[in-house]
N, C-alpha and C positions, 0 to 999 in steps of 0.2 A: 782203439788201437793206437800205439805210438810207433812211428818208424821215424829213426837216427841214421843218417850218414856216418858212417866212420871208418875208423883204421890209424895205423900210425905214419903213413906214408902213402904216395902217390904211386900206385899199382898195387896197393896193398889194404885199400879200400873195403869197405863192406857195409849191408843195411843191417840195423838191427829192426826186426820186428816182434812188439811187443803187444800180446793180446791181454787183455783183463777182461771181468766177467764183472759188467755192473746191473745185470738183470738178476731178479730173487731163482728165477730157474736154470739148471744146466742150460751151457748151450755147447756147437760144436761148430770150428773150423776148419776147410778144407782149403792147402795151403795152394799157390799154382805149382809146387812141384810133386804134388800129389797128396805128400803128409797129411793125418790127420789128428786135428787134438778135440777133446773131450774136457771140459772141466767135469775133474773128480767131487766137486760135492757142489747144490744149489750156489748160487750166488750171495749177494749184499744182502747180508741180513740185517734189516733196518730196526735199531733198538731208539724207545722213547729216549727225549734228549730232558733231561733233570734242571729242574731252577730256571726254566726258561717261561716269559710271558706267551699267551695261546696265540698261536695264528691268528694277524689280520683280516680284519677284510676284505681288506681292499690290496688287489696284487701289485701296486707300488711301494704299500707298508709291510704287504709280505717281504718284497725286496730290501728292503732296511732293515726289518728284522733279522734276517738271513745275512745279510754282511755283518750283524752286530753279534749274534750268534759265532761266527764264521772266526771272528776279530776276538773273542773269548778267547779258543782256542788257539795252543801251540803246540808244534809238531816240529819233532828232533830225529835224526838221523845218524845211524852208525855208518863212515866210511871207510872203504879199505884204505883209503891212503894218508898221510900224516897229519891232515886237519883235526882228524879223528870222530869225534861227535858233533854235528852242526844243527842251525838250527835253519828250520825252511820256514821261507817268506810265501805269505798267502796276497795269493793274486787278487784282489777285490773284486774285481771285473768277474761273472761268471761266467766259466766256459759254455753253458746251455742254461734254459731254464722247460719245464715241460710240466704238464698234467694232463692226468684221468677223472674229469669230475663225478663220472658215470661211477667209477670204482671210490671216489672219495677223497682221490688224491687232488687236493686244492691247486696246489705249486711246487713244483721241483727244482732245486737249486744246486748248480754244480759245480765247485768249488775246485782250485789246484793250489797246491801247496811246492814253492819248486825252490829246486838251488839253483843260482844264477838267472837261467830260462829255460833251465829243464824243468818239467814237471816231474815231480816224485812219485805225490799221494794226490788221490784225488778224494774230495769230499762230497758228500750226497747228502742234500739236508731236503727234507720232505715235510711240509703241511700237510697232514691227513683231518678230514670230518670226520668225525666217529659216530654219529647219527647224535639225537637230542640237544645239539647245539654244543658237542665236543670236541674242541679239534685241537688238536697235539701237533708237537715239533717229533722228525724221524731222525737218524744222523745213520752213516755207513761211513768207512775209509776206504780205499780202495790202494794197494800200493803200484806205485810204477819206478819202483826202483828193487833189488835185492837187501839192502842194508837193512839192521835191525830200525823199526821203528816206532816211534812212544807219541801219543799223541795226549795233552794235558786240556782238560776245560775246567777254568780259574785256578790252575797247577794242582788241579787231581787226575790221576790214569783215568783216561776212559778207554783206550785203544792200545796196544802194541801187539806188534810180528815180529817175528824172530828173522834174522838174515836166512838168505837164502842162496847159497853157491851152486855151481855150473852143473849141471846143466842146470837153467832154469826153467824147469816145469813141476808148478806147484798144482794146489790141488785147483785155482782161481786165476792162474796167469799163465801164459808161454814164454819166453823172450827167445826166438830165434836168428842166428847172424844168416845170412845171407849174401853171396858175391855180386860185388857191384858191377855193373857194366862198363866197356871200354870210356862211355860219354863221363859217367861219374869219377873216372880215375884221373881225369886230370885236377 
């Protein structure tokens, strides 16, 4: 979940709250003023990542694999307003990292790609074992912005979404505004 302060003025304030689905299954939130949303189809579908060395190790070298990975790619963004197409700066630091060794999964790494200090896209890159001493790179995007966006590993497409205007509810996200309170209006 991402939630934004905003507005263009003092009394005129508002939260924006934004859901994404980074689980491979539906899920469903229930908002506190009752609303409810549903993602319309499964979650991140994690595809093999191509031309890459096999998971380490050792989870320090999984770690530098995964920022070097992360540091291949780039990721461009359409804006509505006159900068026009930009490109997003990837956070090195990852937002989380997690695993299921029971299910296979070695290390989870999770990546932001953002303009300025907002996050846009978020990245999921996954170590999986594959039994016989196989183990693969996974990758997913996640977007946390509306603009159209392209994501390049060594300036080949591996990703793009198309924009998406108001109301924001896709088949994988919400973004809802919300009224802020008299404390957040000043």
């Amino acid at each position: 979940m991402k939630l934004r302060l905003g507005g263009p003025a003092r009394g005129q304030r508002h939260w924006t709250c934004r859901v994404d689905v980074l689980s491979p299954k539906r899920i469903e939130v229930e908002f506190g003023d009752g609303l409810t949303w549903s993602s319309r189809e499964p979650g991140l579908e994690l595809r093999p990542l191509p031309d890459v060395p096999a998971p380490a190790d050792s989870v320090a070298h999984r770690l530098i694999q995964a920022k070097d990975i992360a540091r291949r790619l780039s990721v461009s963004m359409q804006t509505g307003n006159p900068s026009g197409r930009i490109q997003l700066r990837l956070l090195t630091r990852p937002i989380d990292r997690y695993n299921d060794k029971a299910a296979g999964l070695l290390d989870g790494v999770l990546f932001s790609f953002v303009y300025t200090n907002n996050p846009s896209i978020l990245l999921v890159l996954e170590a999986w074992s594959e039994g016989a001493g196989v183990r693969t790179w996974r990758y997913a995007f996640a977007r946390q912005s509306l603009g159209e966006t392209t994501a390049l590993l060594d300036g080949k497409p591996v990703w793009s979404v198309s924009s998406v205007g108001p109301p924001a509810d896709a088949e994988l996200f919400i973004r809802r505004e919300m009224p802020a309170g008299p404390a957040e209006q000043d």
